[in-house]
ZAKOLDO-819671 format. One line per 5 residues: for each residue z, y, x of N, C-alpha, C, O. Coordinates in steps of 0.05 Angstrom, whole numbers. Layout:
% ZAKOLDO-819671
Z:Y:X:Z:Y:X:Z:Y:X:Z:Y:X | ...
//
This chain:
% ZAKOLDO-819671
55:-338:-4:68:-324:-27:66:-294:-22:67:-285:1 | 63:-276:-45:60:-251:-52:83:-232:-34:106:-240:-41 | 84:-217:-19:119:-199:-23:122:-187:-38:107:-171:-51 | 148:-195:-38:168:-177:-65:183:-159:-66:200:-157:-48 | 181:-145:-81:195:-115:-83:222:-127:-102:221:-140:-122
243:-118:-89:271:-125:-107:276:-104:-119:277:-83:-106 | 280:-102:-153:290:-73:-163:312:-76:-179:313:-94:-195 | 337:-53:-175:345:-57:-195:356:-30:-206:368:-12:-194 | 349:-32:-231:358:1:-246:391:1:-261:397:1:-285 | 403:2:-244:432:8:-253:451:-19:-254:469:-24:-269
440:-34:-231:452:-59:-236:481:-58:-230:492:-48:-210 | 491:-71:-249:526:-75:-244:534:-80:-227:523:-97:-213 | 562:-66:-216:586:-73:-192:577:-94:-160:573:-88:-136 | 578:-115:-171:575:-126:-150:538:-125:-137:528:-119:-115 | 527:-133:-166:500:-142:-172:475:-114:-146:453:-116:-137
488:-103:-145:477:-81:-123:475:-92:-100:457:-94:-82 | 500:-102:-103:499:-110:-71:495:-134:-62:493:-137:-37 | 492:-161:-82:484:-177:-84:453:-176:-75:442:-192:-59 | 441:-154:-86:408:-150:-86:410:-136:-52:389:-143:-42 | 422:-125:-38:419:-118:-18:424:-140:8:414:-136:30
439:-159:2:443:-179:13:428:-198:13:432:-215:30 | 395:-203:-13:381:-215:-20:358:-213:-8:341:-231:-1 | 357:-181:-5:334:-169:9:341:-179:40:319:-186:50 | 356:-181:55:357:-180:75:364:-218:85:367:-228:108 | 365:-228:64:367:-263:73:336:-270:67:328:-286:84
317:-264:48:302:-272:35:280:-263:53:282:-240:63 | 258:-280:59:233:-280:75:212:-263:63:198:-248:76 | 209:-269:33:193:-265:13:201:-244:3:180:-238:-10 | 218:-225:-3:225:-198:-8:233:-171:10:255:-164:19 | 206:-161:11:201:-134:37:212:-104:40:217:-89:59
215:-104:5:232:-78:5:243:-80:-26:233:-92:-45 | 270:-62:-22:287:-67:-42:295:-31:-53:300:-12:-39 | 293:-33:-79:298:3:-87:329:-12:-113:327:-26:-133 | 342:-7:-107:372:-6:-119:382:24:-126:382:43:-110 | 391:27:-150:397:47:-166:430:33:-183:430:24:-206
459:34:-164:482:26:-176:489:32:-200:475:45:-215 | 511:23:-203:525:32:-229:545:11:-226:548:-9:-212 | 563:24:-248:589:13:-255:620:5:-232:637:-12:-237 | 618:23:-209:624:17:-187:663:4:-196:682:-6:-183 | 659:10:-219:691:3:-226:689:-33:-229:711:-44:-233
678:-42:-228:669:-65:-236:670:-88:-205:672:-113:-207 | 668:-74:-176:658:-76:-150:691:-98:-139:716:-94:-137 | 678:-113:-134:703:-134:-127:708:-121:-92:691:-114:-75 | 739:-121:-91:754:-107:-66:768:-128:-52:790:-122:-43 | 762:-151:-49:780:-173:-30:781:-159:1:764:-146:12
796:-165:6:798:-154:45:785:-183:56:765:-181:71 | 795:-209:48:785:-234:54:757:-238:58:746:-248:78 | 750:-231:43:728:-251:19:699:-228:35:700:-204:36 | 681:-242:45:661:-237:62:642:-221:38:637:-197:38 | 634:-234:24:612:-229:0:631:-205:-22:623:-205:-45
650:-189:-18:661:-168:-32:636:-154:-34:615:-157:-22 | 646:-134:-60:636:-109:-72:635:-86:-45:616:-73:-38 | 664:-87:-35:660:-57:-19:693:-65:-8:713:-75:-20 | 688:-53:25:663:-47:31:645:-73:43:648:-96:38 | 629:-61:60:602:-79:62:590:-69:89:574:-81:103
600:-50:93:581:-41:132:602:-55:149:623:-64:139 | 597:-58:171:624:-56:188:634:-29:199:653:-24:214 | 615:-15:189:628:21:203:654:25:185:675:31:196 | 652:22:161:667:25:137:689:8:143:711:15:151 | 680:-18:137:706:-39:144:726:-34:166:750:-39:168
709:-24:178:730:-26:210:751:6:207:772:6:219 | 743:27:194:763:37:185:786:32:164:800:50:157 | 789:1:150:815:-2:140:810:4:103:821:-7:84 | 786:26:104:794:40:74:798:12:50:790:-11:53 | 809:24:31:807:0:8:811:27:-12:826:46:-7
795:27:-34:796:47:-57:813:38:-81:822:57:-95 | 817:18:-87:840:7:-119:817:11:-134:794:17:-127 | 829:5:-160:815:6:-183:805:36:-198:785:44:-209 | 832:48:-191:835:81:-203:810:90:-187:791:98:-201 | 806:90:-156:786:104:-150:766:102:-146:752:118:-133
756:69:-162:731:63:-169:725:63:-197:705:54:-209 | 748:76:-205:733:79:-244:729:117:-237:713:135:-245 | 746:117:-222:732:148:-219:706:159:-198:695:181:-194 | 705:135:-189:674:145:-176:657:145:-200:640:161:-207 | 663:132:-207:641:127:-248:639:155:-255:617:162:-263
661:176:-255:658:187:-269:636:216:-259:628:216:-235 | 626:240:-279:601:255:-270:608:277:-290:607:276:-315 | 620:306:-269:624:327:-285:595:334:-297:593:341:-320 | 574:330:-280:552:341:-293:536:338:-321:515:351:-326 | 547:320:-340:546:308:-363:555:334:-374:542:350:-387
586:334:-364:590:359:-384:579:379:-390:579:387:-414 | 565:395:-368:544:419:-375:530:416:-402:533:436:-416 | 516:396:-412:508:389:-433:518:371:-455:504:352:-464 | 544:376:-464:564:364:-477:561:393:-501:548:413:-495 | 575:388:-524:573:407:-537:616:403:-541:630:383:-540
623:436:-545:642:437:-544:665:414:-558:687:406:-549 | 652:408:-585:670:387:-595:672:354:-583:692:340:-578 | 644:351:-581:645:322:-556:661:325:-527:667:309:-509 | 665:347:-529:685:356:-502:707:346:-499:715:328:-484 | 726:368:-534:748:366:-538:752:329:-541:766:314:-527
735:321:-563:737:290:-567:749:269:-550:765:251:-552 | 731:282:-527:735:261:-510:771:260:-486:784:244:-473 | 771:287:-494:805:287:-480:826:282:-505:850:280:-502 | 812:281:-532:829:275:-537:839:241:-532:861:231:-526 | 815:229:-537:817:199:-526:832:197:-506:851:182:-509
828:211:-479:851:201:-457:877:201:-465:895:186:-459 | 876:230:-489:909:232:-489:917:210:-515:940:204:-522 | 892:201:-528:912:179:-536:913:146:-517:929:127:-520 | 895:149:-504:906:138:-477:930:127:-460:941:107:-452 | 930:156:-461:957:152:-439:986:154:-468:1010:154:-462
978:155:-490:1001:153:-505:1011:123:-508:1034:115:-506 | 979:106:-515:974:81:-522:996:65:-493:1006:44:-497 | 999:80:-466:1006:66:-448:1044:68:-444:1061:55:-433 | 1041:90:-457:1078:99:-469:1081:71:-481:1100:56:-475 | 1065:66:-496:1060:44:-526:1073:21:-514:1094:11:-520
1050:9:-487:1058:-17:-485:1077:-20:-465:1083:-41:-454 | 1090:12:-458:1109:2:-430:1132:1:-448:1151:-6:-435 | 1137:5:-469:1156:5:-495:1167:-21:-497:1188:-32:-489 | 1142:-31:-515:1145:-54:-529:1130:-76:-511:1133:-99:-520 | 1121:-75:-498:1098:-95:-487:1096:-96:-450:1074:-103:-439
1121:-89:-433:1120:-77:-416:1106:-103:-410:1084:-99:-422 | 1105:-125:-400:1091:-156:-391:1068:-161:-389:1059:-180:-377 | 1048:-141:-404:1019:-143:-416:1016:-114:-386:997:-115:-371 | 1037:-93:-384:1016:-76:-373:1023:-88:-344:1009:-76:-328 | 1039:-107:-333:1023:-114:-306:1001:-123:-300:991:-119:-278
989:-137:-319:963:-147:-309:946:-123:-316:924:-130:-325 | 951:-101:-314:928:-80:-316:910:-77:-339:895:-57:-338 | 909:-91:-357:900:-90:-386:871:-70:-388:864:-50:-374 | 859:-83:-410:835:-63:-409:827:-67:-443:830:-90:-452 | 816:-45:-462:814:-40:-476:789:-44:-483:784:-61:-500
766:-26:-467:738:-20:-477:738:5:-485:757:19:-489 | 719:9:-489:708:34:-500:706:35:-526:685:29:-539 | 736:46:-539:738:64:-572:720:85:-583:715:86:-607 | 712:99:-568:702:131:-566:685:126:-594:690:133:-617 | 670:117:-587:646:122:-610:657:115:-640:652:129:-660
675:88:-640:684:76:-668:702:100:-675:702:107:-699 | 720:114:-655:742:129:-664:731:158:-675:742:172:-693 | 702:164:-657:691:188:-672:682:185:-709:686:199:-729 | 670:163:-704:651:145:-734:678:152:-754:673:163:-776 | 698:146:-749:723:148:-773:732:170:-772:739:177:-795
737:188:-752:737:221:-762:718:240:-764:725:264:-765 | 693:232:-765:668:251:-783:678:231:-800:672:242:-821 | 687:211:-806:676:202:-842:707:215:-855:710:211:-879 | 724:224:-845:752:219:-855:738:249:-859:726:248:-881 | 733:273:-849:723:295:-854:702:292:-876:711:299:-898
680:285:-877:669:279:-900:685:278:-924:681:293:-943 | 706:255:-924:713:247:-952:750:267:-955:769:262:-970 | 746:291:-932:766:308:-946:797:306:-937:815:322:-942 | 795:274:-918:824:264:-909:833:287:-885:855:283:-876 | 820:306:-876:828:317:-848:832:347:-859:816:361:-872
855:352:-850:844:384:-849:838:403:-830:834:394:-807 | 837:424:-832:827:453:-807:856:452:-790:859:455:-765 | 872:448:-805:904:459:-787:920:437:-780:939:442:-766 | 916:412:-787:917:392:-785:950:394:-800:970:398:-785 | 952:392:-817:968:392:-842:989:370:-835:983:348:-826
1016:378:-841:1038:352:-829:1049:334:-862:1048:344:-884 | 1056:313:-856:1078:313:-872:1087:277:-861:1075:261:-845 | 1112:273:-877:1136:256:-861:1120:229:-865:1110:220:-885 | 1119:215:-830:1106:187:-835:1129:176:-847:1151:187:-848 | 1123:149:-858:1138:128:-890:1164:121:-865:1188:121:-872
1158:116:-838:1184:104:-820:1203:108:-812:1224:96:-809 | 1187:140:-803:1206:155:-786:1219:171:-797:1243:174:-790 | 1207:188:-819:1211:213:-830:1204:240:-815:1214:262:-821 | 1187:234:-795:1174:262:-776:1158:274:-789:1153:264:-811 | 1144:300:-782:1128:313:-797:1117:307:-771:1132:306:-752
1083:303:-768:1069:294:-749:1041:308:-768:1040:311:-792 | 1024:313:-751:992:316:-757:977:303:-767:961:291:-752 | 975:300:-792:959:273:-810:936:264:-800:934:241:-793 | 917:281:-798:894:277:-779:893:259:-744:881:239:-739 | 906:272:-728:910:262:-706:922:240:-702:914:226:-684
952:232:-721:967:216:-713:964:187:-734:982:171:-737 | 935:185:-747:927:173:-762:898:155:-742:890:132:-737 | 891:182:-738:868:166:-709:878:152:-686:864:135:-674 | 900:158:-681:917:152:-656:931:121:-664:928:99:-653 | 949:129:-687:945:101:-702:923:74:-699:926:52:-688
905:83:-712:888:71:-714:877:53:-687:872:29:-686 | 877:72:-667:864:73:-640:890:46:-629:885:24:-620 | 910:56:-632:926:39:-624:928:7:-627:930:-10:-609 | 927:3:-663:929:-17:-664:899:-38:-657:899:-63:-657 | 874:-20:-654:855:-34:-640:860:-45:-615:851:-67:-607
875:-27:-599:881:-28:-578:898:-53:-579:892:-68:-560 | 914:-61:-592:932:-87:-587:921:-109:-605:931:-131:-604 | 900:-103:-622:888:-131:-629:869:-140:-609:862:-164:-607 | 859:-121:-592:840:-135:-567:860:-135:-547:849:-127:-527 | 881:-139:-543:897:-153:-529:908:-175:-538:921:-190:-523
904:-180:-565:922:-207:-577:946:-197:-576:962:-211:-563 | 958:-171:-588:982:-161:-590:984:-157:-613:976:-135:-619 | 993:-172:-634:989:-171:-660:1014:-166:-683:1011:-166:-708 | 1037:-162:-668:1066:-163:-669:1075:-131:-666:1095:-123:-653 | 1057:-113:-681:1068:-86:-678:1082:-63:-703:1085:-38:-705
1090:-89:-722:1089:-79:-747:1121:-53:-745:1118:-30:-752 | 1136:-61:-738:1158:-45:-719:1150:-21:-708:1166:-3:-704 | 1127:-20:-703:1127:-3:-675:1120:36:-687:1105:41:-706 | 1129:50:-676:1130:78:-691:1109:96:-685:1109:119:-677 | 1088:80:-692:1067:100:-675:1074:130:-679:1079:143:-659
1074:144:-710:1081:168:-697:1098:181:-685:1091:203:-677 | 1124:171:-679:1138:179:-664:1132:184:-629:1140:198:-610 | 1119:168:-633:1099:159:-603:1085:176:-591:1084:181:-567 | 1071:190:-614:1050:212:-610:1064:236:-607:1062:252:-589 | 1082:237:-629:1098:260:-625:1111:264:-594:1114:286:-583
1116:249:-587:1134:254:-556:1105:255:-543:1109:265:-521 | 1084:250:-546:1069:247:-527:1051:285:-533:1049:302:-514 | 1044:289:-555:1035:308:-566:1043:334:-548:1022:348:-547 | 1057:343:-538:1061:366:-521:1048:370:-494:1045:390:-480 | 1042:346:-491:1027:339:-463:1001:340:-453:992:340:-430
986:339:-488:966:340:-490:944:357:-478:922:348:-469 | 951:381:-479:936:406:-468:938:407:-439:932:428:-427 | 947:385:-426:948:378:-404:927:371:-392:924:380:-369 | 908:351:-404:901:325:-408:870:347:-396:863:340:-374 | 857:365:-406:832:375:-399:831:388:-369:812:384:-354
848:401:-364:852:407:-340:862:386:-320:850:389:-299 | 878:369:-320:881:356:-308:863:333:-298:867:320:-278 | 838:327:-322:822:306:-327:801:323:-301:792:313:-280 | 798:344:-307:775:364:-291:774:368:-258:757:373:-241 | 808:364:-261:808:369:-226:802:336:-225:780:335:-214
808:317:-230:813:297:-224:777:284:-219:767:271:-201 | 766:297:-247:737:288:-239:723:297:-219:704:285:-210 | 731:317:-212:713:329:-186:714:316:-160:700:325:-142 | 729:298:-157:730:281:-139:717:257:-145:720:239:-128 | 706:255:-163:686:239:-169:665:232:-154:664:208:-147
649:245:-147:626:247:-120:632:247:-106:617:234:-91 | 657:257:-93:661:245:-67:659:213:-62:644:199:-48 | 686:204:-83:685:168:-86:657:156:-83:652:138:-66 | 638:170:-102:607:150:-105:592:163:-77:573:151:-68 | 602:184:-65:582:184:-43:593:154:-22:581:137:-9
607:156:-24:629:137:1:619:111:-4:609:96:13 | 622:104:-36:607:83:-36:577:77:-31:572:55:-22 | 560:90:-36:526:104:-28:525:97:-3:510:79:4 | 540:110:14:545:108:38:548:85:54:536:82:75 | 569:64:42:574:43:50:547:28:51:543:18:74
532:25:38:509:14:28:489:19:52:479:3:68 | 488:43:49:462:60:61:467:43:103:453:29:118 | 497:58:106:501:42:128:496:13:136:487:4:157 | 504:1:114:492:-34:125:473:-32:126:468:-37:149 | 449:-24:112:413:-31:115:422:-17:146:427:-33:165
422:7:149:420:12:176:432:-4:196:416:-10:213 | 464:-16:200:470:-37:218:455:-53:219:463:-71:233 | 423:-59:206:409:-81:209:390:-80:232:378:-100:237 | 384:-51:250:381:-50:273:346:-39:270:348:-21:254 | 330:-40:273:304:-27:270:283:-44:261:258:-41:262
303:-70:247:283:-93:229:277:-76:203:257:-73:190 | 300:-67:201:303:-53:166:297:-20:174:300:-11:197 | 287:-6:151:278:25:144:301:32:127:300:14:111 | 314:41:122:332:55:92:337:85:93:342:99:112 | 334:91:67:338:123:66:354:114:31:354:94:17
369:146:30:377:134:1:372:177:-6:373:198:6 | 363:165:-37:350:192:-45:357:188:-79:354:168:-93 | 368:223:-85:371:226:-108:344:227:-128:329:246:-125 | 339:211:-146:314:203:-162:317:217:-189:296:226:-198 | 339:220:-203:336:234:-235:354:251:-236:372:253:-220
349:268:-259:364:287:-259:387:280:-266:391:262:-283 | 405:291:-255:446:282:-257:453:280:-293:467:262:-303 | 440:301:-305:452:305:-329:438:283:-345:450:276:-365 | 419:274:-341:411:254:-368:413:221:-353:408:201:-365 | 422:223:-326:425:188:-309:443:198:-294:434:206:-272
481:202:-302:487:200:-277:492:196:-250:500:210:-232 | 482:163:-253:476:145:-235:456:146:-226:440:129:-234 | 446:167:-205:421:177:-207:408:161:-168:389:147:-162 | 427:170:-155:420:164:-132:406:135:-118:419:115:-112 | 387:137:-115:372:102:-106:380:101:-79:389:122:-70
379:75:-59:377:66:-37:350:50:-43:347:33:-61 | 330:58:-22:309:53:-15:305:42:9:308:58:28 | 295:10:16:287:7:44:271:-21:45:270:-41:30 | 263:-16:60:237:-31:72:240:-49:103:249:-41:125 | 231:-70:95:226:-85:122:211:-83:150:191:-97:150
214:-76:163:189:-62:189:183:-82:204:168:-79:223
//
């Protein structure tokens, strides 16, 4: 039989390391080029032999364990932003901050749903699609114009606290939370609304620690091919440019 080159271009969480584990059981596959992604995704058992991470024993044997928080933030890549245009900027914090409003939301009414850690998906794009079209058809304004939601009687930001709305109750129909007819969204926003301008600066320091997380994990990787002793070659090398593949960095290695 032929040898085989194992590739994979951005394969998911575990699936990286699956392929690195493949390369090194498998007779018939000589060298393996892996390009991660999704490291939020990376199963963390202390038990469980075949985990996500870590995976060397250099790593293991120091204890670390990262949570979830600091494997969705290895995901993340200030260098995107350099080529963001100022409004996809703003956009996108504003999403966190309806985020972390949505999480006011369910420690409210739904505190039971946020132990299991809940997960949403990605709004971003549908929530942009309805405010370019709400702008189009005239619903938004420049100053973001108040007047009293039907519940509360607040004067709240029609524009914002209408997306936020919106955002929300997607947010609890993909939970099967369907029981929110009660619930005050804008009042919600409003307490949350002061906080907001928080949300960019704080998102900024927070991402810059970003690379550190994905080097560590890189790392982990890079180290096991090497614990394999001078059977295995590995080098790991940045391949695309950061801004158009954040996930740029490959592990490369070969059988000797």
């Amino acid at each position: 039989m032929c040898p085989l080159l194992l590739t994979g271009l951005h394969a998911c969480g575990d699936l990286s390391v699956t392929m690195l584990r493949a390369f090194l059981e498998s007779k018939e596959v000589k060298a393996v080029v892996s390009i991660g992604c999704c490291y939020n995704l990376l199963s963390e058992e202390e038990d469980n032999a075949l985990s996500g991470f870590p995976i060397s024993r250099g790593v293991t044997s120091m204890g670390l364990h990262l949570g979830r928080n600091s494997r969705d933030l290895a995901c993340q890549s200030a260098d995107r932003w350099k080529i963001m245009e100022k409004d996809a900027s703003l956009h996108n914090f504003e999403l966190h901050a309806f985020r972390a409003a949505f999480q006011m939301l369910l420690s409210r009414h739904f505190p039971e749903t946020l132990t299991g850690s809940p997960t949403i998906g990605r709004q971003g794009k549908a929530l942009r699609r309805q405010q370019q079209s709400s702008k189009i058809n005239g619903l938004a304004t420049n100053g973001f114009s108040c007047k009293p939601d039907s519940t509360s009687g607040k004067d709240v930001p029609i524009d914002t606290c209408s997306l936020f709305k919106k955002f929300s109750q997607s947010g609890l129909h993909r939970l099967n939370l369907n029981q929110y007819h009660n619930i005050d969204f804008a009042g919600i926003w409003k307490e949350a609304e002061p906080f907001v301008g928080l949300i960019g600066p704080y998102w900024s320091l927070r991402a810059a620690l970003g690379p550190v997380l994905e080097t560590l994990i890189l790392l982990d990787r890079l180290l096991f091919l090497q614990e394999q002793g001078d059977s295995v070659e590995a080098v790991m090398l940045p391949i695309f440019n950061p801004n158009i593949s954040p996930r740029n960095v490959a592990l490369i290695a070969k059988k000797i």
